[in-house]
C-alpha positions as CSV (number, residue, x, y, z in Angstrom):
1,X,37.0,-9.8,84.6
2,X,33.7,-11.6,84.2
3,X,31.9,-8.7,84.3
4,X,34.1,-6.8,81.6
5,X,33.1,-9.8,79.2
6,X,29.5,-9.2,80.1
7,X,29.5,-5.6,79.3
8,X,31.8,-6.3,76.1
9,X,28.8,-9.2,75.4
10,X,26.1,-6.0,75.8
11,X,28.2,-3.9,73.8
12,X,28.6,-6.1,70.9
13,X,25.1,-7.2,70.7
14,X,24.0,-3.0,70.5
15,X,26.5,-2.3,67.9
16,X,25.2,-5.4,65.6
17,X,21.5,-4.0,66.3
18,X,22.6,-0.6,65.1
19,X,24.1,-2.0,62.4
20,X,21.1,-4.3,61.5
21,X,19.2,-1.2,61.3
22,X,21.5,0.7,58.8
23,X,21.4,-2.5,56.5
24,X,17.5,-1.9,56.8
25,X,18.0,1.7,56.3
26,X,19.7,0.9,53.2
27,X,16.9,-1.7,51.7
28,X,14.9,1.1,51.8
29,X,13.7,4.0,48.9
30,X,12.0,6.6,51.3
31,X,13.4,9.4,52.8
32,X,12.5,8.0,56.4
33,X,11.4,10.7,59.4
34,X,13.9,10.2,62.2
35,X,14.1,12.7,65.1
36,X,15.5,10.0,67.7
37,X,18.8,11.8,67.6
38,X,19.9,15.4,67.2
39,X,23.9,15.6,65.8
40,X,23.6,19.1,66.4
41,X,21.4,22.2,65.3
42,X,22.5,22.7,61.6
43,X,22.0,19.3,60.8
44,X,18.7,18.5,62.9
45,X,17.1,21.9,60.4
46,X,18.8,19.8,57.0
47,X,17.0,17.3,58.1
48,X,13.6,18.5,58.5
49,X,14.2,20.8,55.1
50,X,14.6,17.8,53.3
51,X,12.1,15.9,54.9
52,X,9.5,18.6,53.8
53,X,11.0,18.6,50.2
54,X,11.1,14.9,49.9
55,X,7.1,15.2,50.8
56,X,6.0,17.7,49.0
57,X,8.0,16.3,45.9
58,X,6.5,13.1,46.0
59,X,2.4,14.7,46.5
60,X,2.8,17.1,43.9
61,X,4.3,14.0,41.6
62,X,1.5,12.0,43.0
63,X,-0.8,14.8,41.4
64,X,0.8,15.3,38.2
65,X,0.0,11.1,37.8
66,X,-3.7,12.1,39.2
67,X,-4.1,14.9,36.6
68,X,-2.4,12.6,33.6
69,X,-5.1,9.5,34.4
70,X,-8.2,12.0,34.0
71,X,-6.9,13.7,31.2
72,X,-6.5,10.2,29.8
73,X,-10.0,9.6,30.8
74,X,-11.3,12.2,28.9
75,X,-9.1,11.3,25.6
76,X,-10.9,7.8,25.7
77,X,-14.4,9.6,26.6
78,X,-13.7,11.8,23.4
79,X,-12.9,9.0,21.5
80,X,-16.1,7.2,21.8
81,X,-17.8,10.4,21.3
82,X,-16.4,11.1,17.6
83,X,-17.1,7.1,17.2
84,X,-20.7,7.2,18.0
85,X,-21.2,11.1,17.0
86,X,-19.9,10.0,13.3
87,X,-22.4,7.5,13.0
88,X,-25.3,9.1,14.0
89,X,-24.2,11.9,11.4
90,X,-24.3,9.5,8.7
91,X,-27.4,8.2,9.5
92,X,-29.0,12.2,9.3
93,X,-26.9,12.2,6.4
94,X,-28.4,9.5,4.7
95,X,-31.9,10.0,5.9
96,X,-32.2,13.7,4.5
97,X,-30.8,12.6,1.3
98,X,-33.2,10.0,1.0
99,X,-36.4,11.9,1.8
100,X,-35.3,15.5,0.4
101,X,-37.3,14.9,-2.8
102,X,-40.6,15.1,-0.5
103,X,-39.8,18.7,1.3
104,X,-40.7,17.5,4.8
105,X,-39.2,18.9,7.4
106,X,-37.9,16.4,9.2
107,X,-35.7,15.5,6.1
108,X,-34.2,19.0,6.4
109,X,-33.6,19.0,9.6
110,X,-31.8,15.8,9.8
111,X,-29.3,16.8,7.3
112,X,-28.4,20.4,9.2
113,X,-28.0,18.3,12.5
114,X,-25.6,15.8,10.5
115,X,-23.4,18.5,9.7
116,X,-23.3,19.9,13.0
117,X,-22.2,16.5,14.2
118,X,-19.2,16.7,12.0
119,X,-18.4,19.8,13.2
120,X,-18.6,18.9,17.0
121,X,-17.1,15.6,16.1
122,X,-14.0,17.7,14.9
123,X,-13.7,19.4,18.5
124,X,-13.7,16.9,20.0
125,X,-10.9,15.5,18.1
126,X,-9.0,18.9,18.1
127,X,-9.8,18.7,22.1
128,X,-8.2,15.5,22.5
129,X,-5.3,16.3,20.4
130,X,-5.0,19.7,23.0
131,X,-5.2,17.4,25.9
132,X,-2.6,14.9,24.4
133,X,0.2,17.1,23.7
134,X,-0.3,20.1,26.2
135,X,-1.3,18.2,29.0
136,X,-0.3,14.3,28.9
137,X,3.1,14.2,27.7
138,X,4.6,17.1,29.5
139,X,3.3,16.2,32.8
140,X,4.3,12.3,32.4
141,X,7.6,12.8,31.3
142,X,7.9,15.0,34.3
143,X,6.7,12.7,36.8
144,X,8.6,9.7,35.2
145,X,12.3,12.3,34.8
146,X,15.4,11.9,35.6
147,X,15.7,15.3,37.7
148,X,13.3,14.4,40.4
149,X,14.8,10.9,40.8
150,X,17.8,12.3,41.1
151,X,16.9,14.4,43.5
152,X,15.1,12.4,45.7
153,X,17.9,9.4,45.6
154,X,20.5,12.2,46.9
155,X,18.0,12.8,50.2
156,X,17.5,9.1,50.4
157,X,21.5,8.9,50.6
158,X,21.7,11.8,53.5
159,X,18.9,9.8,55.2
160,X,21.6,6.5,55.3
161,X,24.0,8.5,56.8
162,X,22.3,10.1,59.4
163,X,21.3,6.4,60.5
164,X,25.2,5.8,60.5
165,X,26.3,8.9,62.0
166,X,23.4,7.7,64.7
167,X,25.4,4.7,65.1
168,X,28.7,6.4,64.9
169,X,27.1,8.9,68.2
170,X,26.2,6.3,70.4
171,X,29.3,4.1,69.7
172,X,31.6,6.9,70.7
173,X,29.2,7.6,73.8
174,X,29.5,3.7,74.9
175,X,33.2,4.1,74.7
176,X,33.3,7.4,76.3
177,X,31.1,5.6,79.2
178,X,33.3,2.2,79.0
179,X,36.2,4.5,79.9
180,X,35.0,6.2,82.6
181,X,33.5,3.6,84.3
182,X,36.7,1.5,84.2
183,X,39.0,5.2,85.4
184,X,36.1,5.5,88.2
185,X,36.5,1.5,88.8
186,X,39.9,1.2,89.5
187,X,41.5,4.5,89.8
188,X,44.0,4.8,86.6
189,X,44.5,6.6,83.8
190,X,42.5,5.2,81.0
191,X,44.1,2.6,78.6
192,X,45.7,3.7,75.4
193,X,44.3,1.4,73.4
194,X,40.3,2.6,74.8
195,X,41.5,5.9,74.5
196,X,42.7,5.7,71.2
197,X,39.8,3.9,70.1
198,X,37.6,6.9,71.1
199,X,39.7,9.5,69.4
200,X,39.1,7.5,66.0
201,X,35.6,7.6,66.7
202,X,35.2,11.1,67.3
203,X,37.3,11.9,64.1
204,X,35.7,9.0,61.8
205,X,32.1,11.1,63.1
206,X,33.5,14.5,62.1
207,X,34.7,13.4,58.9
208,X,30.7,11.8,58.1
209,X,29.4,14.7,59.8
210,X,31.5,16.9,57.1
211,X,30.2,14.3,53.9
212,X,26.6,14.8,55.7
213,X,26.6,18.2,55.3
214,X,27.6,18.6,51.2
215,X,25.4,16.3,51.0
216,X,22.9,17.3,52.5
217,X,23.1,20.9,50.6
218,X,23.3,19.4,47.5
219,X,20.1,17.3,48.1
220,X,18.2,20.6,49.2
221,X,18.8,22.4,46.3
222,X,18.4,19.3,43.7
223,X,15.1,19.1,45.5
224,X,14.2,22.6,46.3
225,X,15.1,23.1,42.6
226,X,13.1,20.2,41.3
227,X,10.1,21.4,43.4
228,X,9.8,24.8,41.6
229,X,9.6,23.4,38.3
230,X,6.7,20.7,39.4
231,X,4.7,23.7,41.1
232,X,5.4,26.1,38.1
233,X,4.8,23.8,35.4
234,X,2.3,21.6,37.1
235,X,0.1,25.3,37.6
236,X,0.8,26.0,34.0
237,X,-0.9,22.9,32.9
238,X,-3.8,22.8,34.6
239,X,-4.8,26.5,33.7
240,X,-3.7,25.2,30.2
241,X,-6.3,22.4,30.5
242,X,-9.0,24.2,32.1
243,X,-8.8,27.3,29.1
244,X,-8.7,24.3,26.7
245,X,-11.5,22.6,27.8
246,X,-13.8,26.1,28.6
247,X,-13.1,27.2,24.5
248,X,-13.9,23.7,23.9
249,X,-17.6,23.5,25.3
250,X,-18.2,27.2,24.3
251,X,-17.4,26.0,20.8
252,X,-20.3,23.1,20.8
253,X,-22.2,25.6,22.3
254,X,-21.8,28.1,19.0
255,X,-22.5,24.9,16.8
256,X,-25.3,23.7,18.4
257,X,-26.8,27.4,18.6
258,X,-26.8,27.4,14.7
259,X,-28.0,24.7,14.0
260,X,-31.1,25.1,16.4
261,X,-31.6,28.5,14.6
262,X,-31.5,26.9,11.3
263,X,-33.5,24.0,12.0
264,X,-36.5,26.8,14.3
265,X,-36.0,28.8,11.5
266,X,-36.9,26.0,8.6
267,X,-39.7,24.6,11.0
268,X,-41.4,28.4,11.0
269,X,-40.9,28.7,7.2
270,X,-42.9,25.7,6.8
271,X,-45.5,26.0,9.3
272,X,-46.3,30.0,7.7
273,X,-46.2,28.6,4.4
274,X,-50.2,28.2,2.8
275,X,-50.7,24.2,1.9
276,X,-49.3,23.5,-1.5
277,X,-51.6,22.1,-3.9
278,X,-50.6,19.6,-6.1
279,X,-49.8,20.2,-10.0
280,X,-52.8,18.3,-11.3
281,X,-56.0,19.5,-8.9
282,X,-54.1,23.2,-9.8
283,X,-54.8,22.5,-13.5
284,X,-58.5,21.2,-12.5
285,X,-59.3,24.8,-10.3
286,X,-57.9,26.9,-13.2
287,X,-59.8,25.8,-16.1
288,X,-62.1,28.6,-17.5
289,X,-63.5,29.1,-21.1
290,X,-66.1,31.4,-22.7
291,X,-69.3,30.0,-23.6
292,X,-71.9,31.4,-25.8
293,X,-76.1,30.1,-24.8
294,X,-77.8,28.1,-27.1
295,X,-80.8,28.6,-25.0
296,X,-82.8,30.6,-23.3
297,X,-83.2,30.8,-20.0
298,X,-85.4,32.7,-17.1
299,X,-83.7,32.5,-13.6
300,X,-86.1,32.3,-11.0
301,X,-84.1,33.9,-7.8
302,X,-81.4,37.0,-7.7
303,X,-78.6,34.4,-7.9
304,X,-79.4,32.7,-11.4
305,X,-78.5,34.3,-14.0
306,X,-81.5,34.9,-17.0
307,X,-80.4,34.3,-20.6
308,X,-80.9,33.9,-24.3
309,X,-80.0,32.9,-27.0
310,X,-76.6,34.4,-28.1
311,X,-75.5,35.5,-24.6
312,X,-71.8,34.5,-23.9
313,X,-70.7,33.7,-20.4
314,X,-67.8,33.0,-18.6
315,X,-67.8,29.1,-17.8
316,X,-65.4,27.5,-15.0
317,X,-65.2,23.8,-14.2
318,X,-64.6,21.8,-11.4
319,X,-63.7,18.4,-11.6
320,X,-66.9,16.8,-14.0
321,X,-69.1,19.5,-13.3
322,X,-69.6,22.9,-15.1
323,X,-70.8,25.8,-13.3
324,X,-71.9,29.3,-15.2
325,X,-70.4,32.5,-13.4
326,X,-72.1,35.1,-12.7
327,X,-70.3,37.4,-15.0
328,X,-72.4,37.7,-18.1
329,X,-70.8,39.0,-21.1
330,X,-72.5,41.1,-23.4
């Protein structure tokens, strides 16, 4: 008899681990990988199907987050580019108005490159809005939805209760061995009460086993299901993001083009242009009269002219002084 109680004492203290670890089981939100006991085939490949769609659920959610926080990070990037890409635009702005009375360059230059700013300031705007609403949103509200939770929260149910059907196993195998050792023991036919004991058991197992499997199918296919959607979607995204972002650049690239033709071309005109002269020293060059001598005079090489009284001449000055052409007029 004192033996029976000890092995009743061993049996007790197993069954209150197993269910310690159930209770744990249940504190948990994972889908936990378990291959200490195989229930039988059908359910040992449930298992493992799940297991892989619980995984690769949960990486390609992980992603979606990864891809929301850059996209994010280039929103904010954006945003302190039209910030400090308005200002400097203003400044060009400002600095050609100023200065466009004198003609320089410079002063035209600076107000082509402000409106390019504006125009690159506004694709960078119409980028960010792109990356908002095509990008951001959908893939949040995905990783945050209902449908995946849903689905993962029916896998983390059929992992529960293949920890209780693992208890439920080894229970009905202690009693199975209980009963055998005490037939073997003293040679009788096994007790009713042991014997009915063991047939609850076994029926209490196939009954979970039976709740198991729907179960288990209908996590598969909420997950399998859910899985689809994240690769399909999740793909559709990022090729949406990376064709946003290529027209994007190759836009700045058209705008900046222009504007460095514009501003070479302006630079050119300028530099081919002959010096201007100003009004007044124009007025000082292009004053010429006709003068008529009031007397004579002998020149003394080929270059002076010889004249007399009466001669008229064609007389241009420069600044104070007057010079006689050479063209005498008869």
């Amino acid at each position: 008899m004192e033996a029976l109680r000890k092995q009743a004492s061993r049996f007790k203290e197993q069954v209150a681990k197993q269910q310690q670890a159930v209770i744990k089981q249940f504190s948990t939100t994972g889908y936990e990988h378990s291959d200490s006991i195989v229930i039988d085939e059908v359910e040992l490949q449930r298992h493992q199907q799940l297991e892989k769609l619980y995984t690769s659920t949960r990486s390609g959610r992980d992603f979606q987050k990864d891809i929301v926080r850059a996209a994010e990070g280039l929103v904010s990037i954006g945003t302190k580019h039209v910030e400090v890409g308005t200002k400097f635009s203003e400044d060009c702005f400002r600095y050609g108005g100023e200065n466009n009375a004198s003609g320089e360059a410079l002063a035209k230059a600076a107000s082509l490159y402000g409106g390019a700013l504006r125009n690159v300031e506004k694709e960078y705007e119409d980028f960010n809005r792109i990356l908002s609403s095509q990008t951001i949103d959908p893939l949040r509200t995905m990783a945050m939805g209902t449908p995946l939770e849903d689905a993962r929260g029916l896998a983390q149910r059929y992992s529960r209760m293949r920890h209780e059907a693992e208890i439920l196993v080894r229970t009905s195998t202690l009693q199975s061995a209980e009963i055998a050792r005490r037939k073997a023991r003293v040679r009788e036919a096994p007790i009713a009460e042991n014997t009915t004991k063991l047939q609850q058991s076994e029926a209490k197992m196939i009954e979970h086993k039976a709740s198991m499997a729907v179960l288990g199918k209908e996590a598969a296919a909420a997950l399998a299901a859910v899985e689809s959607q994240q690769q399909r979607i999740t793909l559709q995204r990022l090729v949406g993001m990376v064709e946003a972002e290529k027209f994007f650049h190759l836009r700045l690239a058209a705008i900046l083009d222009d504007v460095e033709a514009e501003m070479s071309s302006e630079k050119q005109k300028r530099e081919s242009a002959p010096p201007t002269i100003p009004s007044h020293k124009r007025a000082e060059k292009a004053q010429y009269f006709l003068a008529e001598a009031v007397h004579n005079f002998n020149g003394t090489t080929e270059r002076e002219l010889s004249l007399i009284v009466g001669d008229y001449v064609v007389v241009r000055q420069v600044s104070v002084l007057i010079r006689i052409s050479v063209l005498k007029v008869l």
